[in-house]
Structures are given as structure tokens and as C-alpha cells.
N, CA, C and O of each residue as an XYZ file, in Angstrom:
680
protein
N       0.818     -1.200      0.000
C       0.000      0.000      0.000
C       0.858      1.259      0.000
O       0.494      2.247     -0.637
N       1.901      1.245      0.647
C       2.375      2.250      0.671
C       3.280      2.929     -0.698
O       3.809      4.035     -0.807
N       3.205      1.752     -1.680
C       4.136      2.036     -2.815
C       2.963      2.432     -3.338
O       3.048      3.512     -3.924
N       1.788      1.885     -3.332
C       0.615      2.484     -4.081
C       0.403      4.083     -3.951
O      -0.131      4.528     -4.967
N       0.657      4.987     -3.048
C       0.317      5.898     -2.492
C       1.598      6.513     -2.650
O       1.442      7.714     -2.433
N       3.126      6.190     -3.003
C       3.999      7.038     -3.595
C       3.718      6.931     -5.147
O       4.219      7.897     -5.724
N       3.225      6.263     -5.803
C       3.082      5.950     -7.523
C       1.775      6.904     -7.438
O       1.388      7.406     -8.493
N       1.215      7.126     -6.476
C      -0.046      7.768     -6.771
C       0.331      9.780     -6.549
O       0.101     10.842     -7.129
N       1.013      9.262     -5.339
C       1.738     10.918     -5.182
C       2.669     11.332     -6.208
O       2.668     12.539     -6.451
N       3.367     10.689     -6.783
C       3.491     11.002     -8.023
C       3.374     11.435     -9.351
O       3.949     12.300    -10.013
N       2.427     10.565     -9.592
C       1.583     11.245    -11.071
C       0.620     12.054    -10.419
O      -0.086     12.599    -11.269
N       0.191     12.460     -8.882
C      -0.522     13.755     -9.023
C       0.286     15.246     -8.615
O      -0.267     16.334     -8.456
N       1.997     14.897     -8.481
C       2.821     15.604     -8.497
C       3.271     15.715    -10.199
O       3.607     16.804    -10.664
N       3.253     15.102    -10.614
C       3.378     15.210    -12.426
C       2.080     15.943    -12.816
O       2.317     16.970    -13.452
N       0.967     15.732    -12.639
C       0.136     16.602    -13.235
C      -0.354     17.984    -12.948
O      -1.056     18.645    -13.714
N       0.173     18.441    -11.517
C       0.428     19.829    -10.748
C       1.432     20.490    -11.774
O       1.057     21.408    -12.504
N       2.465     20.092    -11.798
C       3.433     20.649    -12.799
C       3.400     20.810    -14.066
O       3.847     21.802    -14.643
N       2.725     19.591    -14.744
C       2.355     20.161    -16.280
C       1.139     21.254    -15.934
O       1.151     22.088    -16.839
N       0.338     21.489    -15.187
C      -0.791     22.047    -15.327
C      -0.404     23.670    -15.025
O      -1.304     24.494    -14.862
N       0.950     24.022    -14.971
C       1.190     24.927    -14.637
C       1.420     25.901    -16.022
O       0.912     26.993    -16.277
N       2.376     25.089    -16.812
C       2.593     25.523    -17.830
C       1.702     25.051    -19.037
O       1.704     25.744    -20.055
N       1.025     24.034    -18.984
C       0.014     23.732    -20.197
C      -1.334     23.429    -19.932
O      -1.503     23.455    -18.713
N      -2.317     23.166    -20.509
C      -3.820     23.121    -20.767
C      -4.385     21.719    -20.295
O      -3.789     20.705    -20.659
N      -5.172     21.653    -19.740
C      -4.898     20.103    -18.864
C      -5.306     19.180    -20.528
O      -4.836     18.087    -20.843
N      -6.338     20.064    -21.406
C      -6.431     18.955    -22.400
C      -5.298     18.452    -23.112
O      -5.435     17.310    -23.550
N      -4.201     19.034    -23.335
C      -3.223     19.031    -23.850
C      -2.087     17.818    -23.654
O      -1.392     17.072    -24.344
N      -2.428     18.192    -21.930
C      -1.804     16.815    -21.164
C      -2.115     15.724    -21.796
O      -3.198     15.379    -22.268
N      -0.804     15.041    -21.775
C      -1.022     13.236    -22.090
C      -1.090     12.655    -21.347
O      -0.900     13.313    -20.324
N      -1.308     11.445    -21.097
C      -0.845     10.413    -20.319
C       0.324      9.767    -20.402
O       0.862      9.170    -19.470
N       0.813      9.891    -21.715
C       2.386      9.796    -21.629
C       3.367     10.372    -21.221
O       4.465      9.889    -20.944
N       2.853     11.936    -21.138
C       3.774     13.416    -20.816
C       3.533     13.247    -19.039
O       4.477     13.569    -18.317
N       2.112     12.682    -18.345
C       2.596     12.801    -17.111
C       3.353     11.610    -16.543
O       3.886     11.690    -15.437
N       3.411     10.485    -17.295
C       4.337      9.387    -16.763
C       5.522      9.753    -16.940
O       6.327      9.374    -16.088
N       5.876     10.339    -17.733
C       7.683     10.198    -18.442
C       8.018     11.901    -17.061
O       9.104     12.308    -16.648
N       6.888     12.335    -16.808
C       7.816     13.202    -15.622
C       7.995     12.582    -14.350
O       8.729     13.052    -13.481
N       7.417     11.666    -14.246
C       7.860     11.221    -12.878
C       8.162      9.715    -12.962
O       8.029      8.852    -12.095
N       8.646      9.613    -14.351
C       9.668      7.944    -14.995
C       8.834      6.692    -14.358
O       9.318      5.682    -13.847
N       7.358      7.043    -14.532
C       6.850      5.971    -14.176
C       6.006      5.255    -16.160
O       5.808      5.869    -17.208
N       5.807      4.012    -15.827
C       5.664      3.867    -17.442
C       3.930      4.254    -17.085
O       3.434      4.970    -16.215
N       3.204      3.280    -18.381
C       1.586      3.825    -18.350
C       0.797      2.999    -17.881
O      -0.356      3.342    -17.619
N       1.305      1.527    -17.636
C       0.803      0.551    -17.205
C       0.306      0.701    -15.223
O      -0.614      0.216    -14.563
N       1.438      1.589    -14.893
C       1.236      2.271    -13.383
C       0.288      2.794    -13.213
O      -0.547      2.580    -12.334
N       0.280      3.809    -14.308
C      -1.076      5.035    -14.504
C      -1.722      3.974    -14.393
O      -1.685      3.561    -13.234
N      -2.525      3.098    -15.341
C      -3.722      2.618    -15.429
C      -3.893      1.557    -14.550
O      -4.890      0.837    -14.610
N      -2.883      1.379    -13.628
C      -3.528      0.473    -12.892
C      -4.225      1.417    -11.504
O      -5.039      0.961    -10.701
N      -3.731      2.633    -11.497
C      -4.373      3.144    -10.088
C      -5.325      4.492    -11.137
O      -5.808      5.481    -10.585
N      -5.382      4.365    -11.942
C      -6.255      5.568    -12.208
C      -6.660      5.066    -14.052
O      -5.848      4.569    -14.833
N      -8.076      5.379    -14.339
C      -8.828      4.890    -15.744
C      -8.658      5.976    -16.092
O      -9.218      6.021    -17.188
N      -8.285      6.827    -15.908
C      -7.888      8.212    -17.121
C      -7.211      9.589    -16.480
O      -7.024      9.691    -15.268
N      -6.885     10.569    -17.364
C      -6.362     11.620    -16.599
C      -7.416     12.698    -15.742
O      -7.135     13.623    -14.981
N      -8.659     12.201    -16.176
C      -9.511     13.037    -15.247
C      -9.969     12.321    -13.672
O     -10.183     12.961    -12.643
N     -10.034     11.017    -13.817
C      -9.471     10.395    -12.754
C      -8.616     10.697    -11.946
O      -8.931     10.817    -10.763
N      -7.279     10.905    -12.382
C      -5.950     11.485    -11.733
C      -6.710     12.852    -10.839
O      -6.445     12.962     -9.642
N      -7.645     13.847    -11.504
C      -7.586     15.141    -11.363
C      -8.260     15.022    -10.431
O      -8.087     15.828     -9.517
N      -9.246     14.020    -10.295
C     -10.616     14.449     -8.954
C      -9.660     13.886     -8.009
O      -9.536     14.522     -6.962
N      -8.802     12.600     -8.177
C      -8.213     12.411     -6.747
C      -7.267     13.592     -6.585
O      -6.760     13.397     -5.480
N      -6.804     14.606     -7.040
C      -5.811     15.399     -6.362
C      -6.155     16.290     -5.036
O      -5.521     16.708     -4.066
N      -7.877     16.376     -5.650
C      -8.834     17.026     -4.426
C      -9.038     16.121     -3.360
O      -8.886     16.460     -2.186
N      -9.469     14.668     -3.811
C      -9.438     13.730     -2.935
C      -8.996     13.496     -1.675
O      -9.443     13.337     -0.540
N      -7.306     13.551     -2.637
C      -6.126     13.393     -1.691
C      -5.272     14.412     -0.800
O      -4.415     14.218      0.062
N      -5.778     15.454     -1.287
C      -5.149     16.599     -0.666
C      -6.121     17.511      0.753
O      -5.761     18.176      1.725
N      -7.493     17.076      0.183
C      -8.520     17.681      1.073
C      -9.672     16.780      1.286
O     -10.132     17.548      2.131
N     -10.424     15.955      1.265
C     -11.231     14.961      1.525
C     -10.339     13.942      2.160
O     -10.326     13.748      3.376
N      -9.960     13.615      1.724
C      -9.229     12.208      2.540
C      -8.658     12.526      3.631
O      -8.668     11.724      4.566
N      -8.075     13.694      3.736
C      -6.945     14.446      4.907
C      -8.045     15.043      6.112
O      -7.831     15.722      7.116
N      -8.922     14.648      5.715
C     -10.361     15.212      6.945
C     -11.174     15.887      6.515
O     -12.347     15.631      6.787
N     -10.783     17.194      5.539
C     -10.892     18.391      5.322
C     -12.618     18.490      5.482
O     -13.044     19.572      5.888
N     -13.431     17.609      5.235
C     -15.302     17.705      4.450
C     -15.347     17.192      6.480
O     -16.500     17.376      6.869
N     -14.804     16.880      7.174
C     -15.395     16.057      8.688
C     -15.552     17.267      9.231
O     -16.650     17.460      9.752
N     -14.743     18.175      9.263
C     -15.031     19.188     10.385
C     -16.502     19.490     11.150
O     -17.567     19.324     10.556
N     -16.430     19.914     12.424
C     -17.673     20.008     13.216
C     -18.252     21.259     12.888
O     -19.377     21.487     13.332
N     -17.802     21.931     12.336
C     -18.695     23.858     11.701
C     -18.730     23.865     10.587
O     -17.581     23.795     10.151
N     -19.628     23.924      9.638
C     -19.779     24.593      8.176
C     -18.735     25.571      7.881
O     -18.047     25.605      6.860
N     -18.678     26.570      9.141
C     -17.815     27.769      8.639
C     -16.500     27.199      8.517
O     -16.126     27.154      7.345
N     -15.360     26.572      9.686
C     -14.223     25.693      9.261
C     -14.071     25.043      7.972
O     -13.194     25.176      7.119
N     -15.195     24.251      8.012
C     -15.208     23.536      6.378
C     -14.946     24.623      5.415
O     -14.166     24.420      4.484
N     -15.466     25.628      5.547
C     -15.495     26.351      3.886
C     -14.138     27.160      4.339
O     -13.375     27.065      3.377
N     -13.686     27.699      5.084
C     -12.493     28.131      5.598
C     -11.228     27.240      5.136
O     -10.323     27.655      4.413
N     -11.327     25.925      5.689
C     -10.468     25.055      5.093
C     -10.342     24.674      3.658
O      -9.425     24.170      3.009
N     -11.508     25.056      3.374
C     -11.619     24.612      1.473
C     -11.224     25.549      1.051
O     -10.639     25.400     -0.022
N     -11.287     26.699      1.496
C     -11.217     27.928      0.306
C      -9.596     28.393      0.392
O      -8.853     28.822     -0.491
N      -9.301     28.067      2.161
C      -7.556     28.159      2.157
C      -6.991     27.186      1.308
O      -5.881     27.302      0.789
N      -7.863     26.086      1.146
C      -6.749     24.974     -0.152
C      -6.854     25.174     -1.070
O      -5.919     24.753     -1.752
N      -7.747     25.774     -1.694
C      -8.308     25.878     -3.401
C      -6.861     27.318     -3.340
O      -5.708     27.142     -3.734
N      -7.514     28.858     -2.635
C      -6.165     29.062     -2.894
C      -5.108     29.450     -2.886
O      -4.645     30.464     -3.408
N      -4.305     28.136     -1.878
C      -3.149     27.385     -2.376
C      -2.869     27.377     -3.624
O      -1.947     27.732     -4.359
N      -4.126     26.768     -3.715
C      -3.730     25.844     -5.498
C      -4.378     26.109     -6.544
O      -4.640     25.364     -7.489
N      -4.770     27.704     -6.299
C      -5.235     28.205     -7.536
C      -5.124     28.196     -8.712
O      -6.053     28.270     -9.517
N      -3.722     28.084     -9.006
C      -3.586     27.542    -10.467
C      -4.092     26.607    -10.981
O      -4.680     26.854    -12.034
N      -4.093     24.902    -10.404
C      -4.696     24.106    -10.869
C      -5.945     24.283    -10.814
O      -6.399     24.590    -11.916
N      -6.894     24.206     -9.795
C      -8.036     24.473     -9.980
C      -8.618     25.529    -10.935
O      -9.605     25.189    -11.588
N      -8.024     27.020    -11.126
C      -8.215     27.622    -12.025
C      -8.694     26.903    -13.628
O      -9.658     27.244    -14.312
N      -8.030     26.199    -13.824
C      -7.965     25.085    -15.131
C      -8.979     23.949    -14.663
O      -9.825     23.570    -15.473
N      -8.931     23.433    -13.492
C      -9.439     21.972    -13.429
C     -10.810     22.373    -13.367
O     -11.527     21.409    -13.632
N     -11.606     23.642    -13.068
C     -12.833     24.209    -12.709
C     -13.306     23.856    -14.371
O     -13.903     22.781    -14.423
N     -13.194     24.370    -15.385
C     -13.581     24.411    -16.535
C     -13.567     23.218    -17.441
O     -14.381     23.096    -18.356
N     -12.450     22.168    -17.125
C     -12.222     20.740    -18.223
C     -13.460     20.649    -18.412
O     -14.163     21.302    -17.640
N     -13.988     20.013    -19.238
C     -14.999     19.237    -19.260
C     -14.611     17.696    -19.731
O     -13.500     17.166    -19.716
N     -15.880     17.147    -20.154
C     -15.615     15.558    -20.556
C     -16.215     14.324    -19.334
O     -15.791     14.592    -18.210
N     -16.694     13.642    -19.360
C     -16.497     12.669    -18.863
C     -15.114     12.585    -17.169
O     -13.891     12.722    -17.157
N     -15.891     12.368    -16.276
C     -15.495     12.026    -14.823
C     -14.634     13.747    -14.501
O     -13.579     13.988    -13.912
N     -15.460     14.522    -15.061
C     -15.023     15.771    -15.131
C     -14.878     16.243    -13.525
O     -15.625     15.714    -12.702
N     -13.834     17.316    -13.073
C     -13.798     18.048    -11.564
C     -15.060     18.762    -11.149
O     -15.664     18.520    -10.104
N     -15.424     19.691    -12.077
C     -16.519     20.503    -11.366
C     -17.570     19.240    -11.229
O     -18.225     19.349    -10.193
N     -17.918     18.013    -12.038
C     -19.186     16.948    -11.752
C     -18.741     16.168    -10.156
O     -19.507     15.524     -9.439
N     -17.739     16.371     -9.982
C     -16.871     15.733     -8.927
C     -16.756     16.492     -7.607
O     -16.743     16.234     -6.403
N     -16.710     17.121     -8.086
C     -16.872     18.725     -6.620
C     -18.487     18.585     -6.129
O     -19.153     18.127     -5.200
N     -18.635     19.273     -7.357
C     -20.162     19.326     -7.252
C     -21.050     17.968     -6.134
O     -21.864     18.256     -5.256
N     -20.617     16.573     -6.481
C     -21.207     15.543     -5.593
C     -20.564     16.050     -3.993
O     -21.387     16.138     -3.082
N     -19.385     16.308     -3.755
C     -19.173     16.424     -2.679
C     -19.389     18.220     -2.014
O     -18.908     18.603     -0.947
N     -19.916     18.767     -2.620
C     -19.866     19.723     -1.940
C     -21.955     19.768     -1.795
O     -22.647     20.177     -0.862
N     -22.258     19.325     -2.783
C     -23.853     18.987     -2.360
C     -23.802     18.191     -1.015
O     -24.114     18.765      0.029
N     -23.386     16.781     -1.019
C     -23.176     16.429      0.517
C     -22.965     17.099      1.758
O     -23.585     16.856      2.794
N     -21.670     18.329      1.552
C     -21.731     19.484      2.339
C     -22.925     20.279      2.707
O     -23.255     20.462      3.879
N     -23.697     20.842      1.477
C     -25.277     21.864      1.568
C     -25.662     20.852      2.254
O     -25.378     20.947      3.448
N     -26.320     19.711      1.882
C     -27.233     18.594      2.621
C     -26.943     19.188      3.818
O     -27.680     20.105      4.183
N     -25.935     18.826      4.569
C     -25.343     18.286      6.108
C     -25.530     19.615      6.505
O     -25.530     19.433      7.723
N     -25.750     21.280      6.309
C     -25.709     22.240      6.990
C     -27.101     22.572      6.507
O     -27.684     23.307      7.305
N     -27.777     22.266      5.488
C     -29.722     22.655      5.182
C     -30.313     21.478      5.990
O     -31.491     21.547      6.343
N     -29.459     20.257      6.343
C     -30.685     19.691      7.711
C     -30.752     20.036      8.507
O     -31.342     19.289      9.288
N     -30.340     21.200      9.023
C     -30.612     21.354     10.552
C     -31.763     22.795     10.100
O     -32.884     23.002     10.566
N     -31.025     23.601      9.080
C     -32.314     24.561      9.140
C     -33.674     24.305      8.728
O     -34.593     25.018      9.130
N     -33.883     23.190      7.838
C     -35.069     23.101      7.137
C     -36.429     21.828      7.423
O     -36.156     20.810      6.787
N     -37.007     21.772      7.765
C     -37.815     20.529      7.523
C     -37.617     19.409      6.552
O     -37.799     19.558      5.343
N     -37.173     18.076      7.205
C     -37.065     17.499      6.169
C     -37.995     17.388      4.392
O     -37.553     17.177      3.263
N     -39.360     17.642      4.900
C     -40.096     17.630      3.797
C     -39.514     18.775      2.734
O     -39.429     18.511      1.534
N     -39.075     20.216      3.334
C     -38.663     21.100      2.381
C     -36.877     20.864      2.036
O     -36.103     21.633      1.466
N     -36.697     19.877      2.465
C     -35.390     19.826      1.890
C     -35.361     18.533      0.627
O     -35.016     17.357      0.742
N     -35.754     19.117     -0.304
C     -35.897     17.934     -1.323
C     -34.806     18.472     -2.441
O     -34.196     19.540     -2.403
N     -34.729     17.466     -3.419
C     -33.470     17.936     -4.604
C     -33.626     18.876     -5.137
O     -32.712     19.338     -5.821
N     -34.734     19.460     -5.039
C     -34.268     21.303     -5.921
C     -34.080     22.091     -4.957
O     -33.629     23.131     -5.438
N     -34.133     22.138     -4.343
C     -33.867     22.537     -2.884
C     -31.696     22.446     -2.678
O     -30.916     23.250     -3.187
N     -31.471     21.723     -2.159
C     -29.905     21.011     -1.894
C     -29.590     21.785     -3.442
O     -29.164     22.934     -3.333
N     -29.790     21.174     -5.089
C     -28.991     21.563     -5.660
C     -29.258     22.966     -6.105
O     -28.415     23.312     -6.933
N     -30.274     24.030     -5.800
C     -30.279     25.396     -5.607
C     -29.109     26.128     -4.891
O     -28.385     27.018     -5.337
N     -29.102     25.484     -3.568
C     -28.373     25.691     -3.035
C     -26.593     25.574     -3.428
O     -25.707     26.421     -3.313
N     -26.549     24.140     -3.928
C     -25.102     23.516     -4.551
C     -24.946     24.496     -5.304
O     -24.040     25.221     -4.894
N     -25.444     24.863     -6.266
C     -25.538     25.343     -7.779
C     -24.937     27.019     -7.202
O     -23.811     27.456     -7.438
N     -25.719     27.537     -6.638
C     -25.312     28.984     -6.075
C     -24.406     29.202     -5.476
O     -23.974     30.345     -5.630
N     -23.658     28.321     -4.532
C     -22.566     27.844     -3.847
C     -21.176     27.801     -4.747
O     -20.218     28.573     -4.710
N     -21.409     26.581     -5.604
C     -20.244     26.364     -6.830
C     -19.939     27.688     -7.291
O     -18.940     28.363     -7.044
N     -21.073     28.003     -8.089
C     -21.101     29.070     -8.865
C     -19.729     30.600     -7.994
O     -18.957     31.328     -8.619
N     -19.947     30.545     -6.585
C     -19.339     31.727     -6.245
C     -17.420     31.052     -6.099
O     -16.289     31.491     -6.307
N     -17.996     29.918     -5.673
C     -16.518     29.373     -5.301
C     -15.271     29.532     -6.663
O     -14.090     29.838     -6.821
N     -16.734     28.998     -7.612
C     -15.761     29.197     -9.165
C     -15.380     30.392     -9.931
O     -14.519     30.540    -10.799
N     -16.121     31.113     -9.470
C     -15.701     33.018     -9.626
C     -15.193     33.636     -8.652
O     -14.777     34.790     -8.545
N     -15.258     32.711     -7.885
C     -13.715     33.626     -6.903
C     -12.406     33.114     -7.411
O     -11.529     33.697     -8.048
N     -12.500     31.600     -6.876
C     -10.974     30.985     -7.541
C     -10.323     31.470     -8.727
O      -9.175     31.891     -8.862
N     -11.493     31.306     -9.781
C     -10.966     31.990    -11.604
C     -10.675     33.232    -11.174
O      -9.513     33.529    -11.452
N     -11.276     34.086    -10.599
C     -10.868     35.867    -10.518
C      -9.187     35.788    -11.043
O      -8.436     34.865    -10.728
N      -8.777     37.010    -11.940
C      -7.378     37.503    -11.428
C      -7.034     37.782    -10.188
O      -6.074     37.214     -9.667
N      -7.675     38.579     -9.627
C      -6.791     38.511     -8.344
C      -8.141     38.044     -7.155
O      -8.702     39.057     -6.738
N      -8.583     37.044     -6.711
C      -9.274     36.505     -6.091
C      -9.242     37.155     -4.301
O      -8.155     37.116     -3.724
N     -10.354     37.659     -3.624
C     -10.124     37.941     -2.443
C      -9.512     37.068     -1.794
O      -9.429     35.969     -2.342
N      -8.854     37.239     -0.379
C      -8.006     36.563      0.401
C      -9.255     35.486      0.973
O     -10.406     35.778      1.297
N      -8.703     34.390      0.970
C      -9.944     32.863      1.892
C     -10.971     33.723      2.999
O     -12.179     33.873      2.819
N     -10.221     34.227      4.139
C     -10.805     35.199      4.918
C     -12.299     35.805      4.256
O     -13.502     35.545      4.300
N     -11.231     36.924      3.534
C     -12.637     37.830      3.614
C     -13.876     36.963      2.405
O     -15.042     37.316      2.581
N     -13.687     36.120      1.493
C     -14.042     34.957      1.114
C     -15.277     34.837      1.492
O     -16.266     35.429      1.061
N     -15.174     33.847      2.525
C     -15.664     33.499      3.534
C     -16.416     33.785      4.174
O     -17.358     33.048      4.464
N     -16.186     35.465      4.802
C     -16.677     36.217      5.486
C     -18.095     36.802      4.859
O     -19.209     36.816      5.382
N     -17.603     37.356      3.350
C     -18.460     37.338      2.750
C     -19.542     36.054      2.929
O     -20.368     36.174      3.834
N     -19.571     34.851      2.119
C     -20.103     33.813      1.950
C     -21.347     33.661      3.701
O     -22.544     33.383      3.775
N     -20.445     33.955      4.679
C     -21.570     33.936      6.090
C     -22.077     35.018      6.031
O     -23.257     35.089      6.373
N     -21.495     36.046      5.653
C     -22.599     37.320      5.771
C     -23.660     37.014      4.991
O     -24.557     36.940      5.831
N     -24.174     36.779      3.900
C     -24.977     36.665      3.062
C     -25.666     34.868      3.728
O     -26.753     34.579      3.226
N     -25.431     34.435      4.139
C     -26.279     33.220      4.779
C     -26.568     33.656      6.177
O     -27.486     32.961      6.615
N     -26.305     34.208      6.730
C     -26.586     34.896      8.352
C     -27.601     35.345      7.981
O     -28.689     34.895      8.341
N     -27.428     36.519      7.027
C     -28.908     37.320      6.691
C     -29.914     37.029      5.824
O     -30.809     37.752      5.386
N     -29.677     35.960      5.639
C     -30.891     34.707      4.380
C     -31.846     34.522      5.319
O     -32.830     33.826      5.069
């Protein structure tokens, strides 16, 4: 397991770096093996494509590491928005790919799970039904992805701050 999880830190350290200087469509699967001298047979045994690679980088860097457990909504989005940006560059790019096992379809499931877990406590279960949660998702994404893309994006903080001001007074 543990070689699994350096071959894996790897090609998502190879695809941080091409994504800096090129277009994630652009990326190969050959161009991110040959940077970190792993062949393709590696790739495909821990990952079915390069958009695969991309949702675990979120995975692995912020879901898996705790980041979605926290006990406050506000921490959670505090902690997300200090990692996104971190890593604004990639996400900048990974927000828009499209295709098949795409990031934003991938976000999107886990950050609806998020709305869920903070609209059950305000709402009646009966009024919390799916247009409901993805109203919510949808309006949510939407700001996260026009902040991150911004040129110069406010600091996580005031972010944030924003984001509770405007749900405090909802």
C-alpha cells in the first residue's frame, strides 16, 4: 500500500506541474508518466484516465486528509477555500475541463453532501428535497468558481466572510 500511495503521489505531483505551464487537455498520459519515470501501465492500474488522476488530487489533498469532517460549516469552507487558494492555479484550469469524470461533476457531488449536512438542521425534512440542496449547490459552486478563476481573487478570509454574511442574513 504504501508504494501504491507514492506511484499515486506522483503522477498527481506530475500533473500539478504540467498544469502549470500547459492546458490540462493538452496533457497526455504519456507526458505525465515520463515526468515522474513511471511507465503507463502504473497510470492505469491506479487511475482509468487523466480526469481520474484530477478528482483524486482534491481527494487526496482535502477529503481524505479530513478536510469535508469538520464540526462547523464555517471551518469547512475556511479550510476549502484556504486549499483551493493554495492551489489556484490548478483548480483555475481543473474548474472548466470538461468531458467525462469531469472536476466541477466531482466537486459538485461532494460539496452537495456538504449543503445537505448544513440545510438539515435549518429546514424541515419535507422542504429539503433535490431542488432545494442543488439550488443551493448550484449557487454555492457558482461563487466558489468566480472567486478561484478571478485575477486577483479575495483573500480565503474575507471569502468566507463574505459567503456567512450573506447566509446569516438569508
Amino acid at each position: 500500500m504504501a508504494n501504491s500511495n507514492k506511484t499515486k503521489k506522483a503522477l498527481v505531483s506530475s500533473l500539478k506541474v504540467l498544469m502549470e505551464t500547459k492546458s490540462f487537455e493538452k496533457i497526455t498520459i504519456t507526458e505525465i508518466c515520463e515526468k515522474c519515470s513511471m511507465n503507463r501501465k502504473s497510470f492505469y492500474y491506479h487511475f482509468h484516465d487523466k480526469y481520474e488522476l484530477m478528482n483524486y488530487v482534491f481527494h487526496s489533498e482535502f477529503v481524505s486528509c479530513g478536510g469535508m469532517s469538520k464540526s462547523s460549516g464555517k471551518v469547512i469552507l475556511k479550510d476549502l477555500c484556504d486549499y483551493l487558494y493554495e492551489n489556484k492555479n490548478f483548480y483555475k484550469q481543473a474548474f472548466y475541463v470538461e468531458g467525462k469524470n469531469n472536476f466541477f461533476d466531482y466537486f459538485y457531488t461532494i460539496i452537495y453532501s456538504f449543503i445537505y449536512s448544513g440545510l438539515k438542521i435549518q429546514f424541515d425534512k419535507e422542504k429539503l428535497d433535490d431542488f432545494t440542496l442543488s439550488f443551493f449547490t448550484d449557487g454555492f459552486i457558482a461563487a466558489i468558481k468566480r472567486w478561484i478563476t478571478n485575477r486577483d481573487p479575495d483573500t480565503p478570509d474575507i471569502f468566507v466572510d463574505k459567503i456567512f454574511s450573506l447566509v446569516k442574513n438569508f
